[in-house]
FIBALUM-613019 format. One record per residue: x, y, z of N, C-alpha, C in turn; residue in one letter. Coordinates in steps of 0.02 Angstrom, whole numbers, padded with zeros to 5 digits, always signed. Example, Ala and Ser with C-alpha at 12.3 -4.5 7.8 and 13.67 -1.06 7.14 Angstrom:
<pts>
+00660-00284+00390+00615-00225+00390+00660-00165+00390A;+00642-00112+00354+00684-00053+00357+00645+00002+00394S;
</pts>
This chain:
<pts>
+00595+00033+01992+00653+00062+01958+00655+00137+01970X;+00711+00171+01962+00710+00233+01998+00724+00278+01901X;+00710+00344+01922+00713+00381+01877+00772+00378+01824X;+00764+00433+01776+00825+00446+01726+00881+00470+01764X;+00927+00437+01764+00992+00453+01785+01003+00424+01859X;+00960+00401+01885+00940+00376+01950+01006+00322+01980X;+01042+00297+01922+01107+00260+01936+01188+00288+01927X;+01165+00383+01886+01218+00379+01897+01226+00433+01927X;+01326+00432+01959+01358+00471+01985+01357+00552+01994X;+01322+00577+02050+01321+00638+02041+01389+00688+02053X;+01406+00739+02020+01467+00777+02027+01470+00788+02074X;+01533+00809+02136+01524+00852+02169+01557+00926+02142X;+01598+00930+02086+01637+00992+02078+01596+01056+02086X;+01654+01100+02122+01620+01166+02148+01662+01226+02119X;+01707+01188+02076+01734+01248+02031+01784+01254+02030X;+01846+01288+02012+01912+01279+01988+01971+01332+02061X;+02027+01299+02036+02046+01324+02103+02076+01388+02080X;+02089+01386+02031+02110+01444+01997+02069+01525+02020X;+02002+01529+02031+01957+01548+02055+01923+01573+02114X;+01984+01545+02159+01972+01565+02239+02001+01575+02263X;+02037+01630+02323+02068+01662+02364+02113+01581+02399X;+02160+01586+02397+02210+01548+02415+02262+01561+02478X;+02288+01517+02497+02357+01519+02554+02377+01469+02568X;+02451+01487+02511+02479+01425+02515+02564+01431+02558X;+02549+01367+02600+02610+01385+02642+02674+01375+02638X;+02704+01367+02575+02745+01384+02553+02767+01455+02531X;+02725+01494+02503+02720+01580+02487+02739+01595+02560X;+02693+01593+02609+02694+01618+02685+02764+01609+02716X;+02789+01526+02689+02864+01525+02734+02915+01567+02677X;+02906+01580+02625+02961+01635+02586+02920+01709+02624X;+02885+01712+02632+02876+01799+02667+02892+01807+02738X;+02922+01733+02766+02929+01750+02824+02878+01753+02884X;+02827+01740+02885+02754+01721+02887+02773+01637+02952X;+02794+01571+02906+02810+01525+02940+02858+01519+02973X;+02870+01535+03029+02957+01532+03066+02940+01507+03119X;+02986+01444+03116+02978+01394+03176+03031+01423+03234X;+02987+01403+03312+03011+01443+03365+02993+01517+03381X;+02943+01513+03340+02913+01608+03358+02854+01598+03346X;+02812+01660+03368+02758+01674+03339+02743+01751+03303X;+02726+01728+03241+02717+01797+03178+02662+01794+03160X;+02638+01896+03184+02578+01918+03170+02578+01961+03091X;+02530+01943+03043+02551+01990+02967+02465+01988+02943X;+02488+02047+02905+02419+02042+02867+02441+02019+02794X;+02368+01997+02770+02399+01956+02694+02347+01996+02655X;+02366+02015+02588+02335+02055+02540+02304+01999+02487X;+02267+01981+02474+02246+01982+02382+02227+02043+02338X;+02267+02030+02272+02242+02066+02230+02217+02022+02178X;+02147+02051+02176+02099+02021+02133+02079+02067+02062X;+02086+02125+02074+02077+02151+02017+02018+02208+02014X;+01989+02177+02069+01930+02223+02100+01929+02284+02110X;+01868+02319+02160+01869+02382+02204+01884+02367+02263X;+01869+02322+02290+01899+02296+02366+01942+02251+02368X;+01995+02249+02414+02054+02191+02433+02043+02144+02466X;+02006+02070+02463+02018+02034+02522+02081+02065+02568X;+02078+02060+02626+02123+02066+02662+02115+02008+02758X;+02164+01982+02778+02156+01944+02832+02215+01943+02884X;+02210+01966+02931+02264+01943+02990+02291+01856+03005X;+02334+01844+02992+02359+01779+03007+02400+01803+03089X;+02395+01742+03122+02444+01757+03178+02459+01677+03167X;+02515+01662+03169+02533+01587+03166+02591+01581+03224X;+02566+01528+03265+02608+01516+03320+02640+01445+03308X;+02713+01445+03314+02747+01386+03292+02802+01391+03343X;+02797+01427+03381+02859+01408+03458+02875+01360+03481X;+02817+01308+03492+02835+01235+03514+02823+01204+03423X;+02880+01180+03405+02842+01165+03329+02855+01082+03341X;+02883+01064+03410+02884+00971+03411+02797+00973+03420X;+02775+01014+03460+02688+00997+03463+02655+01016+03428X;+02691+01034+03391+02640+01074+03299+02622+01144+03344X;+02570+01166+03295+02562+01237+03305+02514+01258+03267X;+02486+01305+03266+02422+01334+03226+02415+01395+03196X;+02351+01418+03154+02357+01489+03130+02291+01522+03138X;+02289+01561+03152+02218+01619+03176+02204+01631+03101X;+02147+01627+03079+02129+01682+03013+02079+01732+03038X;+02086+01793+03046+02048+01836+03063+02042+01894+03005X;+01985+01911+02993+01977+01960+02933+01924+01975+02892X;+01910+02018+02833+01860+02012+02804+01880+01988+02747X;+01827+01943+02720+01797+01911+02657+01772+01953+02605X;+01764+01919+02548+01752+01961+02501+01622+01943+02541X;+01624+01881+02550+01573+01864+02568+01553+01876+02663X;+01600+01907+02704+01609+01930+02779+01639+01925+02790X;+01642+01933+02877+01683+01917+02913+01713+01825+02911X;+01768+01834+02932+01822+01767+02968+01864+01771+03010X;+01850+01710+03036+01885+01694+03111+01901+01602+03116X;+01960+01584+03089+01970+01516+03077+02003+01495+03117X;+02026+01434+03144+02083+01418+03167+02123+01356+03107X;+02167+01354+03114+02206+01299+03057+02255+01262+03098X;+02252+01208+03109+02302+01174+03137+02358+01150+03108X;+02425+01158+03132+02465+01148+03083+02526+01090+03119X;+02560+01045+03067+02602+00992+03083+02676+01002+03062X;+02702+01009+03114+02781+01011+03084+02812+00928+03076X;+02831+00923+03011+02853+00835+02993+02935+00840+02986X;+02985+00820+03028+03039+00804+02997+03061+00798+02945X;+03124+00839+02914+03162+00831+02862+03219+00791+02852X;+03208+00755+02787+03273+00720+02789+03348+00742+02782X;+03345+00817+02761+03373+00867+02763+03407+00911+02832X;+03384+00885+02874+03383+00924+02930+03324+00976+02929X;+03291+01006+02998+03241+01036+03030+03174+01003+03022X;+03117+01042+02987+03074+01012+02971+03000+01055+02923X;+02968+01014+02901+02935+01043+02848+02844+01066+02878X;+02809+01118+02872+02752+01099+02919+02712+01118+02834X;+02647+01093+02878+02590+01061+02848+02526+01101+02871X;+02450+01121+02829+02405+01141+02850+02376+01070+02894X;+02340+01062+02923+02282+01021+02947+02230+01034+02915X;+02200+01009+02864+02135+01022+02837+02079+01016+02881X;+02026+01069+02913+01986+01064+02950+01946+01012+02949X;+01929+00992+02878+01854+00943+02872+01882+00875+02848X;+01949+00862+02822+01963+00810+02810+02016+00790+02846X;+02068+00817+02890+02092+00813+02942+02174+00776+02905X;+02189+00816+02833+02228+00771+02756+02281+00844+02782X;+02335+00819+02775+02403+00854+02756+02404+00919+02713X;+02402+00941+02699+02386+01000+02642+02438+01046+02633X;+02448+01077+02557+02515+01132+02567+02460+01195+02556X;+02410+01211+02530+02365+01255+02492+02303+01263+02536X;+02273+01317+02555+02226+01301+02582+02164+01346+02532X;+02098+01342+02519+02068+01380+02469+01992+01405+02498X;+01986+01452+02485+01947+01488+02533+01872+01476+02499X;+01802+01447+02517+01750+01436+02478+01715+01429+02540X;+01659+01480+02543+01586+01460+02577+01601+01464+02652X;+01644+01521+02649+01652+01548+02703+01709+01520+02753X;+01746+01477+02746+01787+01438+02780+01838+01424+02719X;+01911+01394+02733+01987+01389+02718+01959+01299+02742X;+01973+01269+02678+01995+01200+02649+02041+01167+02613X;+02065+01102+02627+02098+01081+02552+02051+01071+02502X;+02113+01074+02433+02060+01043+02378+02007+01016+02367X;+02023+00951+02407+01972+00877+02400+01912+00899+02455X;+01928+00933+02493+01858+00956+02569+01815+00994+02509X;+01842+01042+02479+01813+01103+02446+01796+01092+02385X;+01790+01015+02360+01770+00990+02309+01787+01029+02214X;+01846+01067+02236+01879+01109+02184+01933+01045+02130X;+01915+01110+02067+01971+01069+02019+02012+01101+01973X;+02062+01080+01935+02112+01138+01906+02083+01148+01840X;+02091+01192+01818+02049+01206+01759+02093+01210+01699X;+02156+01169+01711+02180+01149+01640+02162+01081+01651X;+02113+01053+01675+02093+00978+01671+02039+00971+01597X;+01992+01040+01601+01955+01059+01555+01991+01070+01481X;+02060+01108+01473+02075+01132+01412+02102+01086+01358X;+02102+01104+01298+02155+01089+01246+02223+01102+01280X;+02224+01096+01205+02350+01073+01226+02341+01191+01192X;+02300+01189+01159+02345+01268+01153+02302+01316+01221X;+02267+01321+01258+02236+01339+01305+02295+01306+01343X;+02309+01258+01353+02351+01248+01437+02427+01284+01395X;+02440+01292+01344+02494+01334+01315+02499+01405+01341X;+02442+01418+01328+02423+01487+01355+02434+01507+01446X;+02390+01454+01477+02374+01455+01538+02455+01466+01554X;+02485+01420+01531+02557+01413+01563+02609+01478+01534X;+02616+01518+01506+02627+01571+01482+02608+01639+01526X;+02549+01640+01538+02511+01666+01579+02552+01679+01665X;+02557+01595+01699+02568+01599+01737+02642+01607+01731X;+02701+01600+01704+02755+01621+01706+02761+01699+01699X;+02707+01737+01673+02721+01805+01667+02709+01844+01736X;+02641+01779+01760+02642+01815+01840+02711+01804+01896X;+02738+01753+01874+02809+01742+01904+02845+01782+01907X;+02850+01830+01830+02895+01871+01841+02900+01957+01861X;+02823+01950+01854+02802+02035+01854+02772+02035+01948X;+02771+01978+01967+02734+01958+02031+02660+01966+02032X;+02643+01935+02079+02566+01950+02085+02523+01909+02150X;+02484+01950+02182+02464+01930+02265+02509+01901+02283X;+02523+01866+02333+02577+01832+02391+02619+01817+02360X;+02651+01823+02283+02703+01806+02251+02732+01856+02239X;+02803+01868+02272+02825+01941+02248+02875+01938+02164X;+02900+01995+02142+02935+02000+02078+02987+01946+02084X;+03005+01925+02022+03056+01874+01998+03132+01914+02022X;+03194+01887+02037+03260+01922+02046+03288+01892+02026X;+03364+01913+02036+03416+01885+02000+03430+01827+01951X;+03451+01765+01984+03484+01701+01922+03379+01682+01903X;+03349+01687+01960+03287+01638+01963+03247+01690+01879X;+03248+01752+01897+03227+01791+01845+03244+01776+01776X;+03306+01767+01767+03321+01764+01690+03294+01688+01664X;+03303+01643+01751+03267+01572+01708+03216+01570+01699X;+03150+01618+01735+03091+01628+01698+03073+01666+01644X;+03127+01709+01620+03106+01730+01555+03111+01699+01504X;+03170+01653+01519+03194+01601+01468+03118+01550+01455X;+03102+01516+01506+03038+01496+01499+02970+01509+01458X;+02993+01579+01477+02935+01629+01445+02922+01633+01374X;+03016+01628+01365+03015+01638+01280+02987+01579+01252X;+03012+01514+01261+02984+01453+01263+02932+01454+01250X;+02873+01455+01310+02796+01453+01309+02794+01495+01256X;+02791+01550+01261+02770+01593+01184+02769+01568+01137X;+02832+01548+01121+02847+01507+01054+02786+01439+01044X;+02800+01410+01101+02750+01354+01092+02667+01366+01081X;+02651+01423+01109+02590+01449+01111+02565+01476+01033X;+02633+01520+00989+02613+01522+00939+02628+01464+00882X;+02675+01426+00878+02659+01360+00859+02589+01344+00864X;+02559+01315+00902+02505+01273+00939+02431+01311+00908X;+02437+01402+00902+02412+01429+00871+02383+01430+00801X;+02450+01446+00765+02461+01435+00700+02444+01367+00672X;+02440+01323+00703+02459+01236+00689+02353+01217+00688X;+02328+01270+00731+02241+01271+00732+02227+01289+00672X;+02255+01363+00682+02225+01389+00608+02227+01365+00532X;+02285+01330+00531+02293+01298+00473+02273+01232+00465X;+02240+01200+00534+02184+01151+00527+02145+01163+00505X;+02107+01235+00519+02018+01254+00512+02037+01268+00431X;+02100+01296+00411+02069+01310+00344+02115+01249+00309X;+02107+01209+00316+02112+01134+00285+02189+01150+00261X;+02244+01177+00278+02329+01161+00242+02315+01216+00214X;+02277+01237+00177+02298+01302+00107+02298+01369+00115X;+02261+01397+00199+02278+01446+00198+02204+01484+00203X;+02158+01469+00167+02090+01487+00162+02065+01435+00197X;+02004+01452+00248+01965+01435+00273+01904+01421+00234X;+01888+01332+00236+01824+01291+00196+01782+01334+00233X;+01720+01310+00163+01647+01354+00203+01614+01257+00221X;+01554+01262+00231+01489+01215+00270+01500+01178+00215X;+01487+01172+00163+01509+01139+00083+01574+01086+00088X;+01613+01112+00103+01670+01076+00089+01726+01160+00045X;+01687+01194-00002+01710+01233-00049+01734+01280-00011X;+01789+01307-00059+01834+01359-00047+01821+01424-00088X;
</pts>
């Protein structure tokens, strides 16, 4: 018979995606970044909050985009140097033109996001990452989501500031989440102190 725990399932999670330098190619085709029939050289910024900027050269070539096309990552890491290649798939739209796709290096899976861990650009599932409102309560993902609408509108790394009609519908949002956030708030606190306002002690007594 094999040890304690010897039957079960070991994790692989490596941590939240929330947490790691990102590029997602949707951001890239609003900056102009993805343009099919050319090839565009840019540098991409993170702001982390830090003393230093990740920073990386993309060159993405999509001229022939019936034979797909690829992207250089060249740059420094917060952990070194990089030098990637990313293969990328242009898929027909039912819309007319067409929509492209990362090539995940290690799992060889469709991807819109690619997330940077251990020195190399993965999808999710390669990079064994997870979202970290999987972890929270309902007033934590209240928050989380509040949070991220404020980065919507004030912008933040590869997301630039909110404008016109799109702007006022994220503030509207905003007001929303708030509201719900202090609901969700208030609705705790008046759990912990049992309805009345005062918080029970270890006893039961008030």
């Amino acid at each position: 018979m094999g040890g304690t725990g010897s039957g079960a399932r070991r994790s692989a999670y490596a941590g939240n995606v929330e947490d790691v330098l990102a590029l997602d190619i949707r951001r890239l085709r609003r900056l102009g970044v993805m343009r099919t029939g050319g090839c565009v050289i840019e540098d991409i910024h993170w702001s982390t909050g830090g003393l230093s900027t990740p920073c990386v050269r993309l060159r993405v070539d999509l001229s022939d985009v019936e034979r797909g096309g690829d992207m250089i990552i060249a740059g420094e890491m917060p952990d070194g140097a990089i030098r990637q290649r990313i293969a990328i798939e242009a898929v027909p739209s039912g819309f007319g033109g067409c929509r492209c796709y990362f090539i995940c290096p290690i799992t060889a899976a469709r991807c819109e996001i690619l997330y940077y861990l251990h020195g190399r650009f993965a999808s999710r599932a390669a990079q064994h990452l997870s979202y970290a409102v999987q972890g929270m309560n309902e007033l934590e993902r209240a928050r989380r989501k509040a949070a991220k609408l404020r980065c919507r509108l004030h912008g933040s790394g590869l997301l630039p500031r909110a404008r016109g009609s799109n702007r006022i519908q994220i503030v509207e949002r905003l007001r929303e989440a708030e509201f719900d956030t202090r609901a969700l708030h208030n609705a705790r606190l008046r759990s912990l102190c049992g309805g009345s306002g005062t918080r029970a002690g270890p006893s039961g007594r008030r």
